[in-house]
Structures are given as structure tokens and as C-alpha cells.
C-alpha positions as CSV (number, residue, x, y, z in Angstrom):
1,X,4.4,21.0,35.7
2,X,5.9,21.5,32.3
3,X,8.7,18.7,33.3
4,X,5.8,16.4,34.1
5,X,4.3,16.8,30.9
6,X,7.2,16.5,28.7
7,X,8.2,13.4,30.5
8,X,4.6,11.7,29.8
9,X,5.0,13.1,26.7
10,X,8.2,11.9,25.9
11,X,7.6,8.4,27.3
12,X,4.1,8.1,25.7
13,X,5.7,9.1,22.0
14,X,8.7,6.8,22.2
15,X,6.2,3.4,23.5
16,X,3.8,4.1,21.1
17,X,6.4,4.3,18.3
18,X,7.6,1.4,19.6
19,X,4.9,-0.4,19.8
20,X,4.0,0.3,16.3
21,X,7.4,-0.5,14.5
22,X,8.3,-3.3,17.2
23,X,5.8,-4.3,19.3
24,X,3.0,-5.2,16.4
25,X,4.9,-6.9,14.6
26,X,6.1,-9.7,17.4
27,X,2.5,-9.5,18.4
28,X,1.7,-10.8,14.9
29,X,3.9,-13.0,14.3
30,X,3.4,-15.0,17.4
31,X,-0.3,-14.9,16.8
32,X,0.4,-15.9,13.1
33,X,2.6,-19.1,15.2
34,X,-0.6,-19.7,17.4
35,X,-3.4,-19.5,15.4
36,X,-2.8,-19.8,11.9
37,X,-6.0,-19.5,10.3
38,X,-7.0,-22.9,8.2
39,X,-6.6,-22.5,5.0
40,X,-9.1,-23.7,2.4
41,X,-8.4,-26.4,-0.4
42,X,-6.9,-24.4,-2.8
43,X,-8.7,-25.8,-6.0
44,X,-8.5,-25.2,-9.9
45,X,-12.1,-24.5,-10.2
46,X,-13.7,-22.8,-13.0
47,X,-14.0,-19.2,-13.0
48,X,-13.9,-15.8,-15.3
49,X,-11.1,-12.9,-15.0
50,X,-11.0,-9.5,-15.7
51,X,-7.5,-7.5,-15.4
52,X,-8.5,-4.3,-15.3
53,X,-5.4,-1.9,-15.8
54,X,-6.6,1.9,-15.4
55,X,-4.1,3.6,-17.3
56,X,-3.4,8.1,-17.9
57,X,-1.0,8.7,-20.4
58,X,0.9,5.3,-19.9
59,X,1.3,4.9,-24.2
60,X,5.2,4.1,-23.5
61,X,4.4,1.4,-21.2
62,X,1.1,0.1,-21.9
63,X,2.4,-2.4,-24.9
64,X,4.8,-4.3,-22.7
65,X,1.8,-4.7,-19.9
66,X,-0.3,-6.2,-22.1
67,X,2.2,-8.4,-23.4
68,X,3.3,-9.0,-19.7
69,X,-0.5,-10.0,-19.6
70,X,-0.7,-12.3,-22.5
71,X,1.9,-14.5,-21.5
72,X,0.5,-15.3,-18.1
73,X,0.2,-19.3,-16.9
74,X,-3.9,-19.1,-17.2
75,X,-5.2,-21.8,-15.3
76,X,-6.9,-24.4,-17.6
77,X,-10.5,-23.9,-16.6
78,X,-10.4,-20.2,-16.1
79,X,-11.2,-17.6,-18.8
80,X,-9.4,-14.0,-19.2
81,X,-10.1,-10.8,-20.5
82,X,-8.5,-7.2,-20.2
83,X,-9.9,-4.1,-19.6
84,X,-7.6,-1.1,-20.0
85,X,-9.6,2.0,-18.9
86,X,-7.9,4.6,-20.3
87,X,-8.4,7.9,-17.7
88,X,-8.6,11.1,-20.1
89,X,-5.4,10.0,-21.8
90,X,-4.2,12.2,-24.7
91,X,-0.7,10.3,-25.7
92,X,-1.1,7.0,-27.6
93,X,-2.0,5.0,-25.2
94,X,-5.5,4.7,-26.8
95,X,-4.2,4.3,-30.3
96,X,-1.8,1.2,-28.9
97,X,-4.8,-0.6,-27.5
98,X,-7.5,0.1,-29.8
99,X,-5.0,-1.2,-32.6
100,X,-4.3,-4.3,-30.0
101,X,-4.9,-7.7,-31.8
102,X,-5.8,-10.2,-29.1
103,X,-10.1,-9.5,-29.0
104,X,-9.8,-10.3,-25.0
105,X,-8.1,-6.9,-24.6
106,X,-10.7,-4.3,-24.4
107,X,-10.5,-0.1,-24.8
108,X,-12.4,1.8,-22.0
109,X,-12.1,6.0,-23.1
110,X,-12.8,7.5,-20.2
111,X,-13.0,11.6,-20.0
112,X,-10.9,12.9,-17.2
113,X,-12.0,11.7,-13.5
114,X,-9.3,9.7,-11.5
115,X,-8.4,6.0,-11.0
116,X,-11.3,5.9,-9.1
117,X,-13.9,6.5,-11.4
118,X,-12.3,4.3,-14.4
119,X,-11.9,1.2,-11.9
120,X,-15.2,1.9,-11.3
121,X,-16.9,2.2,-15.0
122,X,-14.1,-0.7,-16.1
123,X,-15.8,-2.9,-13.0
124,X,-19.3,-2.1,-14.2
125,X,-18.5,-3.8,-18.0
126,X,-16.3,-6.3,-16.5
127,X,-17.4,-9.6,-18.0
128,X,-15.4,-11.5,-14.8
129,X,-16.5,-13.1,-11.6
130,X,-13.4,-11.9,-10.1
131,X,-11.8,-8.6,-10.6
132,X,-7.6,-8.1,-11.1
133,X,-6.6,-4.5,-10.5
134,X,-3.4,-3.5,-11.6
135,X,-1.3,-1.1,-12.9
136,X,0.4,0.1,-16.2
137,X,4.0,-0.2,-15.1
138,X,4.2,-3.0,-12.9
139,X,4.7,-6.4,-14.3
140,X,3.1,-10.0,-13.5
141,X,5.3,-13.4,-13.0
142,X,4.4,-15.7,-15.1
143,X,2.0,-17.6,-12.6
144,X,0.8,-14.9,-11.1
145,X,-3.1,-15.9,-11.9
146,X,-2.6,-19.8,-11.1
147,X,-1.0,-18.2,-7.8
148,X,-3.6,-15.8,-6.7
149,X,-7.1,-17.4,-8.1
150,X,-6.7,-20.9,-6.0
151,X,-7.7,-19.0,-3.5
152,X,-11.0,-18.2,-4.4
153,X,-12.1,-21.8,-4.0
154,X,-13.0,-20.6,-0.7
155,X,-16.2,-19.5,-0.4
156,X,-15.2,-17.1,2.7
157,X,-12.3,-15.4,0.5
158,X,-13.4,-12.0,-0.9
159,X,-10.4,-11.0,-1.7
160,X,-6.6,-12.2,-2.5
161,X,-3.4,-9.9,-2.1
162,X,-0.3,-10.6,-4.2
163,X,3.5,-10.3,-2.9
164,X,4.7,-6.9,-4.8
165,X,8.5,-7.2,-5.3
166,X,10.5,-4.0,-5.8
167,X,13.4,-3.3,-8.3
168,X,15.4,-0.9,-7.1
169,X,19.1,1.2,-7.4
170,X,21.8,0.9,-4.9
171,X,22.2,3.7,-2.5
172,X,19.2,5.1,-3.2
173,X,16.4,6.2,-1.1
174,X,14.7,3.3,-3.2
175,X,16.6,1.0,-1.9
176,X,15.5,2.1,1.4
177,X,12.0,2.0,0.3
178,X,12.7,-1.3,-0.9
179,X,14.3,-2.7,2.4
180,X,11.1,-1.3,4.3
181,X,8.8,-3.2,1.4
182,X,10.4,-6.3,2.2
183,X,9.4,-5.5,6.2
184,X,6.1,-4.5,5.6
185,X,5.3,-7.5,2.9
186,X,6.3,-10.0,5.8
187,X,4.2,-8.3,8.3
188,X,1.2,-8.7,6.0
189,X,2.1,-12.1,5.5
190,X,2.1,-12.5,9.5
191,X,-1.3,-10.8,9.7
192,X,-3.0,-13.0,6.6
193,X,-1.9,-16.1,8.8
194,X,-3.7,-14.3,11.6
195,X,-7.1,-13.0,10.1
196,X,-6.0,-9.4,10.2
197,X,-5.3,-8.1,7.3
198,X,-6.8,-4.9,6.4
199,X,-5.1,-3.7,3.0
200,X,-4.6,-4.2,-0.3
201,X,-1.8,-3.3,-3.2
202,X,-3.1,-1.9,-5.7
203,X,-1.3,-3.4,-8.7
204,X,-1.9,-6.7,-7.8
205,X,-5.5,-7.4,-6.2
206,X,-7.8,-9.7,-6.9
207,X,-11.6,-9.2,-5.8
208,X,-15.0,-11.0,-6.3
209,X,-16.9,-8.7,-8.3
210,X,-20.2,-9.0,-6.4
211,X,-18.6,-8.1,-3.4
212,X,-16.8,-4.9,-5.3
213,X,-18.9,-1.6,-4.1
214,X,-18.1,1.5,-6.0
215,X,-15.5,3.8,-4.9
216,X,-16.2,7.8,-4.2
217,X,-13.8,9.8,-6.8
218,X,-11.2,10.1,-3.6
219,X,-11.0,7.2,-2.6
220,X,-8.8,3.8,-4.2
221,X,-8.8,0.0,-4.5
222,X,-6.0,-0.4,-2.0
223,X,-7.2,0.7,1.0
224,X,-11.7,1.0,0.0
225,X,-11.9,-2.1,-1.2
226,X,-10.2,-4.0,1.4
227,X,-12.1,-2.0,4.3
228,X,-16.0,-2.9,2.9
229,X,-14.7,-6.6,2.7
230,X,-14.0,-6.2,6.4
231,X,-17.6,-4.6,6.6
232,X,-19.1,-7.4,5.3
233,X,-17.2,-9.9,7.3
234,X,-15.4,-11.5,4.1
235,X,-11.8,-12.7,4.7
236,X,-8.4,-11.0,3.1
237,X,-5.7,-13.0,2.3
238,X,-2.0,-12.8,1.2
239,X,-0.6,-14.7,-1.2
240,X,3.0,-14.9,-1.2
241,X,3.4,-16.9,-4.6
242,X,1.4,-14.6,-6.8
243,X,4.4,-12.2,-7.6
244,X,4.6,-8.9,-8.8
245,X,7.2,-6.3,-9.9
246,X,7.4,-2.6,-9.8
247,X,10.0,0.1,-9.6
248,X,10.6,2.1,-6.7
249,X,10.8,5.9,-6.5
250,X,14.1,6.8,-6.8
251,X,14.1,10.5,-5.8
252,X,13.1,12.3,-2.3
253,X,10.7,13.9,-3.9
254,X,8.9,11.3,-5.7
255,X,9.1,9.0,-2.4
256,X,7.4,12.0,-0.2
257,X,4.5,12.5,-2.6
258,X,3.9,8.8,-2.9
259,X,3.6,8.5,1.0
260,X,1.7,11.7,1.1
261,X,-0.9,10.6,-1.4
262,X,-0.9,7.1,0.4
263,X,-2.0,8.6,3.8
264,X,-4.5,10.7,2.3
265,X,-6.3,7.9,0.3
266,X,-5.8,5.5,3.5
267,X,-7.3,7.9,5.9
268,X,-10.0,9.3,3.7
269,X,-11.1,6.0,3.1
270,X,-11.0,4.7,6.7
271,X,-12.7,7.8,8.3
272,X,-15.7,6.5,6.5
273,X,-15.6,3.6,7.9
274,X,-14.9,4.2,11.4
275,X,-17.4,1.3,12.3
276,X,-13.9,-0.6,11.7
277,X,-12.4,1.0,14.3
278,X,-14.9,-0.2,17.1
279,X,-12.9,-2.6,19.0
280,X,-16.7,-4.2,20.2
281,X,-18.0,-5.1,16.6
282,X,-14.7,-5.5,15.2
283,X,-12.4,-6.1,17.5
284,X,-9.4,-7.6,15.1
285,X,-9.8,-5.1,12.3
286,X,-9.4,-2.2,15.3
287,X,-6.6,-3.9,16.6
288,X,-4.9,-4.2,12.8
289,X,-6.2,-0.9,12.0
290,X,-4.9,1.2,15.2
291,X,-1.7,-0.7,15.6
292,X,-0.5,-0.7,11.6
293,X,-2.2,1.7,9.6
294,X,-3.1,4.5,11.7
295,X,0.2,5.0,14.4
296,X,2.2,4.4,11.2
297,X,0.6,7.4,9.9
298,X,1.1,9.4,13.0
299,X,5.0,8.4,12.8
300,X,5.8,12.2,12.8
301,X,4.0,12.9,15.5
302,X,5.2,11.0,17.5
303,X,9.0,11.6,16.6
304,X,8.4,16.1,17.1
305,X,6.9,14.9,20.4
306,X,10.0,12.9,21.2
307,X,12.1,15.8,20.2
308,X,10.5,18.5,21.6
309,X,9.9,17.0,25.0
310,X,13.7,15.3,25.4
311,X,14.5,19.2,24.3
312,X,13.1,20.1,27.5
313,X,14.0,17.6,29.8
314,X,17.8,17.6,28.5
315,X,19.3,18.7,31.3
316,X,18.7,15.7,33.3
317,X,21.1,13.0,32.2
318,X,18.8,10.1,31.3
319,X,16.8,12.3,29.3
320,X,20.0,14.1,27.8
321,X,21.2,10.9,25.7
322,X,17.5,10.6,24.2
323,X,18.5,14.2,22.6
324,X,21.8,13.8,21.8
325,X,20.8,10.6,20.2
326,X,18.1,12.3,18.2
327,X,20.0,15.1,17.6
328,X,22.6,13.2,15.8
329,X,20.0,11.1,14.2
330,X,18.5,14.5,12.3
331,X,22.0,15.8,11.6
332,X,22.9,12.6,9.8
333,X,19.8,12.8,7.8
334,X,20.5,16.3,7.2
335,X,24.0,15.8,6.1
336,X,22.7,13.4,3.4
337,X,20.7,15.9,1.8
338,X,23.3,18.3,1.4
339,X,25.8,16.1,0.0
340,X,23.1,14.1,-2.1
341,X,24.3,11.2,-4.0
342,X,27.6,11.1,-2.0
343,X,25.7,10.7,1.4
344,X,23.5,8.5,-0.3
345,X,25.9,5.9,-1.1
346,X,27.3,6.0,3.1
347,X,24.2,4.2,5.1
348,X,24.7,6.1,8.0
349,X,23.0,9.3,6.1
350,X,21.1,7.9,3.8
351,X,19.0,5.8,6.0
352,X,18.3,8.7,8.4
353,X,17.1,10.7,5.1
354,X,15.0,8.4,4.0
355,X,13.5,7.8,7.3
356,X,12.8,11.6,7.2
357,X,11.6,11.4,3.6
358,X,9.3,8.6,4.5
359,X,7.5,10.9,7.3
360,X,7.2,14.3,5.5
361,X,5.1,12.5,3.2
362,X,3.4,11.5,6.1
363,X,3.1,14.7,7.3
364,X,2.4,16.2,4.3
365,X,-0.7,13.9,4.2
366,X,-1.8,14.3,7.7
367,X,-1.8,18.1,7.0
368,X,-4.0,17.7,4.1
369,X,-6.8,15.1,5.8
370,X,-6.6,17.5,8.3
371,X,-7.3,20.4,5.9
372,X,-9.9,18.1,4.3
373,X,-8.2,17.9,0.9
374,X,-8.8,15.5,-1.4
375,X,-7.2,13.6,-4.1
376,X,-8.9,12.6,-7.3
377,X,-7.1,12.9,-10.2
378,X,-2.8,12.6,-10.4
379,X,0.0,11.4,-12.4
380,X,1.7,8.4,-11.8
381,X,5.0,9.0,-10.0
């Protein structure tokens, strides 16, 4: 009986991973082929901004994002202003803004409370029809706004998702990260074509305000935002052309807490929406949903079932090479940690590692949803 169980087990974890890495995104893209959704006229039509940039102790970076800011393209019938809602920071952040010269730039002093609650109070003062969330350190091409606010010609567009773009090291688990960014970026690109795209980026978002609802303290703009839209039966879209730039984590540690604190925020915020995840009401934002957010999330797992089942069935030789092959897989990745920067210039290690990296930060933040922890308040990695 145990044989029988280890084999389901094993063949059910390595489809469904699969599936999820594989499958989904051939699925996509030949439903991105077949029914591209039509695009509306994309139109220079009058409209307000506010970037709202919530900001904790950023004082040796906040200077260069507003100047990032100034020197966007602004399209000739829209008008911009800037919100930077400071979140209980007690650096010089607030000094550096306050002192700002350009009277579009606005100071938000917020106590202590998380991104949450200062895109939140900055979204209640915002003087804009649409809303542009970003961040302190991440920086805007030139026509980023021209790029992303076309869009919003479209009546049915709630909101518009720009192409974040990765600067990384070589041989570094952020140049891992980055590889896998470039993956990920074109599979949201496939599932914009398709109507199923169900997330956001943070740093560079654009939202109609009226259709903004406020977040809970836990929750954040990437992943809330995007799922009422879907509630409400408004359209997300990529936009490929609206560039941004960030820097990747460069450490194992810095790249496990990020994906730790991304599953935690992701799931919170989709457990209370589960409505989405009723195939009968909303049957491409379940499919998106199950296939891309949440089976991600279970990566690890799926990979301990894999192990542990091959682990029992190795003494039969189909099921032996699956081990072996895993086996080796896990040593590779170990053997990369030990010799650190060494291994991490080799691919053969470091890509294992990060692989590895990437899921204990899963894990990490499966173990907390399931320990119904929270996140509120953090610094910026």
C-alpha cells in the first residue's frame, strides 16, 4: 500500500510542478496567439497623476527618486503631482522632502503603521484620477508615464502594470533572480494578451483612484489591488513599454525573506478573496490564480513530496534515476553554499542554490500563513 501511495504521490508532485513551470506557460501563450484581447485606442487624453512613493527611512535615496520623477516625459494634457508618504521615518528623509523645491512634491508624516496604511492615507489626499505606486529605490524611464497612462483611454482598464527591469551582479543569486524576472515578466505579458492577469508590481502600478479600495494593514498594492479589480470585473493590463528599474537582492538571505514576505502578502490577500478562486463566477481568474500564483507557492511541496516518495520507491529502476537525479540536484545546491562565492560563479551550483533559496522563502511563507502571521510593518531589503 505504501508503494502505491508514493507512486501517486510521486507522479502527482512532479505533473503538477510541471504543469505549473511548463505547462501554464505554453497554455498562455498559445491562448495569448488565439485570442489576443483587442486592445483599445490608446489616446493622449487629459487626465491627473499622483505618484505616490511610500517611503521608511529611504533619506539616501529619496533625492535621486524625485529627481528620477521630475524628469519624466509628462504627456502634454496630463498633470502630475507627488506624494511621498513618509512611514514613521526618523533619518532625513522628511527633512529632504519637506525642503524639496518643486510645490508638486508633497510631504505625508505618517506615525509608524506599514506601507499599507501610508498608500492608503497618501490615496485618500491624492489630488489624481489615477494613482502611480512606487517605490523609493527603483527608478522610472524617461517615458514611463506617456507609456503606461495611454492606457487608461479605455474605459474597461482599471489598472496598468509596467515591465520592471532588474540590474543585477554576475554570478550571483541575483542574477538568478533576474533570469527568472525576465521568465515571469514574459508570462505576464502572455496572460495581459489573454485577459488573465491577476498581479501587479508594486513599484510601478498605475490605478484609477475610484476603483482603489483601502488595503487592511497586511495586505499590499501588488497583489490587493489587483484582486478587487478582478472583483469588480475591471481589466489588468501589461505594459511592456512603461519601463522600470530596480536592483535585485544579491544575498541568500535577502532573496529568501523577499520571497517569504511575497507569499505571505499574496496569500493573505487572496484568502480573502476566495470568490476568485470559483472557477463558476470566475472561471479565468481561478484558472490564472491556481495555475500561477498559488502552485508556485506550493513549489516546496511539491519538490519534499517528489523526494520523499522517489526515496521510497528507489529500489525500482525507473524510480531510482528520479532520486539519483534529485539527489545530485540538492548536493549541487548544497555544494554552492559551502563554497559561497566560488560555487556561485560555476552555474551548475549556483543555479540549484538559488532554486533552493527561491523555495525556503516559500516555505518560510507558507509556514507563517499557515501559522496565521502577518506582516505589517518591515524594512526594505
Amino acid at each position: 500500500m505504501a508503494i502505491v501511495v508514493a507512486k501517486i504521490t510521486l507522479w502527482c508532485c512532479a505533473t503538477l510542478f510541471l504543469y505549473a513551470y511548463v505547462g501554464y506557460p505554453v497554455l498562455v501563450k498559445i491562448l495569448a496567439l488565439i485570442c489576443r484581447r483587442e486592445e483599445g485606442v490608446k489616446q493622449d487624453v487629459p487626465v491627473s497623476v499622483t505618484v505616490i512613493v511610500a517611503a521608511h527611512n529611504e533619506g539616501d535615496a529619496i533625492a535621486d527618486r524625485l529627481n528620477n520623477i521630475a524628469a519624466l516625459d509628462v504627456p502634454i494634457r496630463a498633470t502630475v503631482e507627488v506624494i511621498v508618504a513618509s512611514d514613521g521615518s526618523t533619518d532625513s528623509t522628511n527633512e529632504i522632502v519637506a525642503a524639496w523645491s518643486d510645490p508638486k512634491v508633497r510631504l505625508l508624516t505618517l506615525p509608524r503603521g506599514g506601507r499599507a496604511m501610508a498608500h492608503n492615507r497618501a490615496a485618500e489626499i491624492a489630488r489624481g484620477d489615477i494613482l502611480v505606486f512606487t517605490d523609493a529605490r527603483t527608478s522610472f524611464r524617461a517615458d514611463f508615464l506617456s507609456a503606461i497612462l495611454g492606457h487608461f483611454s479605455d474605459p474597461r482598464v482599471g489598472c496598468a502594470v509596467g515591465r520592471l527591469v532588474y540590474a543585477t551582479d554576475r554570478h550571483t543569486v541575483a542574477e538568478d533572480t533576474g533570469r527568472y524576472w525576465t521568465y515571469e515578466t514574459r508570462l505576464r505579458e502572455w496572460e495581459s494578451a489573454a485577459g488573465l492577469l491577476t498581479a501587479g508590481s508594486g513599484c510601478c502600478m498605475a490605478v484609477r483612484k475610484q476603483l482603489f479600495r483601502t488595503l487592511q494593514p497586511d495586505e499590499d498594492v501588488d497583489d490587493a489591488v489587483p484582486l478587487d479589480l478582478l472583483l469588480g470585473l475591471h481589466r489588468i493590463v501589461f505594459v511592456r513599454d512603461a519601463v522600470v528599474f530596480d536592483v535585485a537582492p544579491s544575498t541568500l538571505r535577502d532573496e529568501i525573506l523577499a520571497r517569504a514576505r511575497m507569499t505571505v502578502l499574496c496569500l493573505t490577500a487572496l484568502l480573502r478573496r476566495g470568490a476568485l478562486l470559483n472557477p463558476f463566477r470566475f472561471p479565468k481568474a481561478a484558472v490564472a490564480l491556481l495555475s500561477h500564483r498559488i502552485l508556485r507557492y506550493l513549489t516546496p511541496v511539491l519538490a519534499c513530496g517528489a523526494f520523499l516518495s522517489s526515496t521510497i520507491l528507489a529500489m525500482e529502476p525507473l524510480y531510482r534515476s528520479a532520486f539519483v537525479i534529485q539527489v545530485l540536484f540538492y548536493l549541487f545546491a548544497f555544494v554552492g553554499l559551502v563554497i559561497g562565492k566560488a560555487g556561485s560563479a560555476i552555474a551548475v551550483f549556483r543555479v540549484p542554490m538559488s532554486f533552493c533559496a527561491w523555495n525556503a522563502g516559500f516555505a518560510a511563507g507558507l509556514l507563517k500563513v499557515v501559522r496565521r502571521q502577518r506582516i505589517t510593518v518591515y524594512e526594505p531589503i
